[in-house]
N, C-alpha and C positions, 0 to 999 in steps of 0.2 A: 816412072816405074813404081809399080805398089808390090806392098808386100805379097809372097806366097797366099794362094787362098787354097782350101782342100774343097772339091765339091764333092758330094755323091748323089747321084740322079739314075732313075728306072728310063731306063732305053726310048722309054716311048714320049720323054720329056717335050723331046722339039715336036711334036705333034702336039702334045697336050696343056700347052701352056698358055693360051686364052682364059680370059677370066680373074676376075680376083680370084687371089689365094690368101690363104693361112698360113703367115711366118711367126716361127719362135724364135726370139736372142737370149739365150741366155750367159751371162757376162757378171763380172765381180760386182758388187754395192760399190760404190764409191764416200757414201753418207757425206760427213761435212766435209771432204774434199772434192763434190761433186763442180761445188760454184765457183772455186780457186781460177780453174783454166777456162774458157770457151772453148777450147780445142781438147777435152778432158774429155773424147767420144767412144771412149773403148770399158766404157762401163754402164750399169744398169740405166744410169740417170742421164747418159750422155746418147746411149741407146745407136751407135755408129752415126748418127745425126741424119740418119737415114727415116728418121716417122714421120716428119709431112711430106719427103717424095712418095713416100709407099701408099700412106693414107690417101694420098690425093690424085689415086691413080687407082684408087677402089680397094684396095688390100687390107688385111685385119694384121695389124703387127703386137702381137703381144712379148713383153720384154719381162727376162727373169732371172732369179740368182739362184732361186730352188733346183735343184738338179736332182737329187738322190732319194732314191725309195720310192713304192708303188703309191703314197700320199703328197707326192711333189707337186709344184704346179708343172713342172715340165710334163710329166707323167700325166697329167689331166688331158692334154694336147697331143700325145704322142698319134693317136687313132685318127685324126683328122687333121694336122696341120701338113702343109705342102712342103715348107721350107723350114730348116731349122739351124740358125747360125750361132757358132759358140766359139771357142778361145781356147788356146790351150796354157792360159795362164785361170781359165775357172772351166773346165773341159765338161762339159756335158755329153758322156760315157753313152757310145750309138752301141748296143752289146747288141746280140745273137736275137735276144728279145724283145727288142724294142726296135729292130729291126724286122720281127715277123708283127707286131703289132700297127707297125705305122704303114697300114695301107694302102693313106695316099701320099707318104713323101716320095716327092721328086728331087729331091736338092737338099746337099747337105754343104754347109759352107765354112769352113775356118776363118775366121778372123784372126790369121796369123801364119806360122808356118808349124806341121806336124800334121799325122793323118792316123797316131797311133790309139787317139783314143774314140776311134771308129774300130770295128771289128772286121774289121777286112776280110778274111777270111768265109764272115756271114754275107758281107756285100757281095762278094763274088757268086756265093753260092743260090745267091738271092737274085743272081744276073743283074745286080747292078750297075751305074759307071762312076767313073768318080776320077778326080782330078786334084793330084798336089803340087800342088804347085811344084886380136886376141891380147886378150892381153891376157900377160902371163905374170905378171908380177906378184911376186910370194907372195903367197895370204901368209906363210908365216909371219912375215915383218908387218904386212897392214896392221891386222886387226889385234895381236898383241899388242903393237907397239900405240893402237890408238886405245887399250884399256887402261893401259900406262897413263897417257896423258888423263885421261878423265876421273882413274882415280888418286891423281897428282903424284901418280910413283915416274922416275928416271932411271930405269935398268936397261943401258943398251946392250951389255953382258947377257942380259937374257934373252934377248933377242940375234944378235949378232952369233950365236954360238951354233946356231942353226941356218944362215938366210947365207947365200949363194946368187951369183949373178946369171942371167939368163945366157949370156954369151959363152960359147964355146960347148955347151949341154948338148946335148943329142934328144930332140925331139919329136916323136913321132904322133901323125895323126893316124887313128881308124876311123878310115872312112874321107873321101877323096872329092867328094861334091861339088858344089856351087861354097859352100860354107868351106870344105878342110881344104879346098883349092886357092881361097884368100885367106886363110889363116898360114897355109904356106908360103905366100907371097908375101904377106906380113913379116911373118918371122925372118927372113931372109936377110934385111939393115941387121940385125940382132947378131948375123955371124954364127948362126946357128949349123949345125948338123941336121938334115932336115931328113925323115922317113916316114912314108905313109903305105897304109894295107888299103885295099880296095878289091872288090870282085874285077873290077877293071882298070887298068892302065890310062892315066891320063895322055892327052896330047905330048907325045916326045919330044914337041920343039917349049910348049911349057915349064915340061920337066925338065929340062937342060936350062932355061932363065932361071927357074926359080933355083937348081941345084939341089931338087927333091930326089932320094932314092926309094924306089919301087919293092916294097918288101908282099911276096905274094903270100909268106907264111906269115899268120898274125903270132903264132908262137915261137920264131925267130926272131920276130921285131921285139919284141916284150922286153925282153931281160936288155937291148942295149939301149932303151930308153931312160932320159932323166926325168924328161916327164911326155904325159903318153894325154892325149887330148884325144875325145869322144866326141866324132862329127859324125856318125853312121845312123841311118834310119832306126827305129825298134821296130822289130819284126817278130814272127814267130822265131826267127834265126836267132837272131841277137839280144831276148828277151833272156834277161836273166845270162848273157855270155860273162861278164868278169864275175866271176865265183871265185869260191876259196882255192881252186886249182890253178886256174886261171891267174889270180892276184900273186900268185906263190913263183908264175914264174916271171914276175916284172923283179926289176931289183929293188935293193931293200933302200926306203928313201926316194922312192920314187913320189913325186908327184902328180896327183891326176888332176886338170879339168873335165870336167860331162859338157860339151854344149849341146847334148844330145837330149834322151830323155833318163829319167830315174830308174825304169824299168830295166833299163839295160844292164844294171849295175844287181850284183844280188846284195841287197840292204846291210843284213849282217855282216857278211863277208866285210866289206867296206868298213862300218863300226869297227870290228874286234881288229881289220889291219891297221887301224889308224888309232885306238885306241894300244897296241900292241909297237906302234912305232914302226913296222913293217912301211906303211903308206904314209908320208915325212908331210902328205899334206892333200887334201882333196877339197876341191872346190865346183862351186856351179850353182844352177838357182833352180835344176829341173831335182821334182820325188816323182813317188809314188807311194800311194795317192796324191792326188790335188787336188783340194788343200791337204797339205800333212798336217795328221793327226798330232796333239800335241804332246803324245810320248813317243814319235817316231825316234829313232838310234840317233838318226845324222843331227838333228838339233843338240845334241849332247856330245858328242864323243869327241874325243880332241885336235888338234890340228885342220879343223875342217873353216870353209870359209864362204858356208850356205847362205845361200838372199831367198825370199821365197821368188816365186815364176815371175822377176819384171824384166827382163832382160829384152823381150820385141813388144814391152807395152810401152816405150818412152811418148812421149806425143807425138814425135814425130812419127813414129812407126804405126801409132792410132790411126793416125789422119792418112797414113799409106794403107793400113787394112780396110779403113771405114770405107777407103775410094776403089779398092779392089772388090770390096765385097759388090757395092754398086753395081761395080760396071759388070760384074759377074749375074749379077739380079736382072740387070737390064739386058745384057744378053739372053737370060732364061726365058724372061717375060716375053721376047721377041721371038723366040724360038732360034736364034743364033746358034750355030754348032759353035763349040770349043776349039783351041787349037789340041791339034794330036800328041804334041810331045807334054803337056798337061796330065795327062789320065794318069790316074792312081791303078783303077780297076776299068775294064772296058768290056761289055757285054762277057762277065763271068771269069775275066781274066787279069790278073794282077800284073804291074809290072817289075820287069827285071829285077829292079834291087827291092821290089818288095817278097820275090817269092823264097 
């Protein structure tokens, strides 16, 4: 199994897929950790290891890290390239207009999992199709307690005055997927209280092994969480849903993970709860933007326990997208249909959890 890919393709793709095409990758630099790994393919220099199958099968593959602004190299390409594949750990932003400009893509591909920085909303209206595919351990105790060691102080008092065992907590996920569906099954050795929101109801014979309870109101759930984990799509819905309102009704001490994305969260809100002691701790490796700006909030504000976006780029997870994106390419190139339950958007029409 390979990682989630996101495609989006013009309806008329499996008719018109003969011929060499025009692909864009655009993906992180790696610089001098390009040569470290051979299996290091989820970056500019690594290129998915996909450029002599492509090349040698007639195709023009140009690879890039440039994304942003009407002087990019991506932007040079938007008007004439067919396929364009990008990350959501260096996300090259499909917006409303770069969507009317690219009039011959067919194929938009993730190497990885997310479809939020496509603009959906354009695709659909553009009648395009498109297809998307825990551990909880305190950061308060991690990463104080490893600033300690490195700058040779021994304060377990400072740390201990705060840090809590995960057992017996009450924790809920929003958002009930492929993702918040093993994270509930994870958490379950832990001896946990387990609550998840979803538009849908899992399988009942699931929820009865794992011992998950069904919370329909996400404003009911909130306040009996100790900590509240973000497994849910970004959508127009859910963009920007934990606000200052929203945060106000979790309890105080609460701690969040995002495995989701940045957007979902409104930025400030987050900063001033956590610099405020409101939110006991917030962690995760998704912003907004990507790359964060180097005066974003969350790199500063306290109790937080941010990585930037490496979380589905391990190698291992490279080498499951680099093989996913393939067989995805090769599908196209043949004109193979997709399977059904794949589609993002489908001849102008979004799906369920994304509307």
């Amino acid at each position: 199994m390979f990682q989630s890919i996101v495609f989006v393709f013009r309806s008329s793709v499996l008719q018109t897929s003969a011929g060499g095409k025009k692909i864009v990758g655009v993906f992180y630099q790696a610089s001098e950790y390009a040569d470290k790994n051979p299996n290091f393919v989820g970056c500019v220099e690594g290129a998915l290891g996909i450029r002599s199958w492509l090349e040698s099968n007639g195709h023009h593959y140009i690879v890039t890290d440039d994304k942003e602004g009407l002087d990019s190299e991506l932007e040079k390409h938007i008007e004439d390239m067919h396929v364009l594949i990008t990350t959501p750990f260096h996300p090259a932003y499909v917006t409303a207009e770069r969507i009317k400009k690219a009039k011959n893509l067919e194929l938009v591909l993730t190497a990885g999992i997310g479809s939020d920085h496509i603009d959906l909303l354009a695709a659909a209206a553009a009648r395009l199709t498109g297809r998307a595919d825990a551990h909880l351990d305190s950061a308060q105790e991690l990463l104080p307690g490893y600033q300690q060691v490195v700058q040779g102080e021994w304060n377990v008092a400072g740390i201990a005055h705060r840090a809590y065992d995960l057992e017996g907590k009450t924790v809920g996920t929003v958002g009930a997927g492929r993702i918040g569906r093993l994270l509930l099954q994870r958490l379950k050795p832990f001896n946990c209280n387990l609550l998840y929101h979803d538009r849908i109801q899992i399988n009942p014979e699931l929820e009865k092994e794992i011992g998950a309870i069904f919370e329909e109101d996400l404003d009911v759930m909130l306040p009996k969480c100790d900590v509240i984990v973000i497994n849910t799509p970004l959508t127009e819905k859910t963009r920007g849903m934990f606000n200052k309102e929203k945060i106000a009704k979790m309890k105080k001490g609460v701690i969040i993970v995002n495995n989701a994305r940045g957007a979902i969260m409104d930025t400030q809100a987050v900063a001033d709860a956590c610099s405020s002691g409101y939110i006991a701790g917030y962690g995760g490796d998704v912003w907004f933007p990507q790359p964060a700006p180097k005066d974003h909030p969350w790199r500063y504000m306290p109790n937080h326990a941010m990585t930037p976006h490496t979380s589905g780029t391990t190698i291992d997870a490279q080498l499951r997208y680099a093989s996913g994106v393939k067989d995805m390419l090769d599908r196209y190139f043949k004109g193979e249909d997709f399977p059904t339950e794949n589609y993002i958007v489908k001849e102008g029409e979004l799906a369920g959890q994304y509307k």
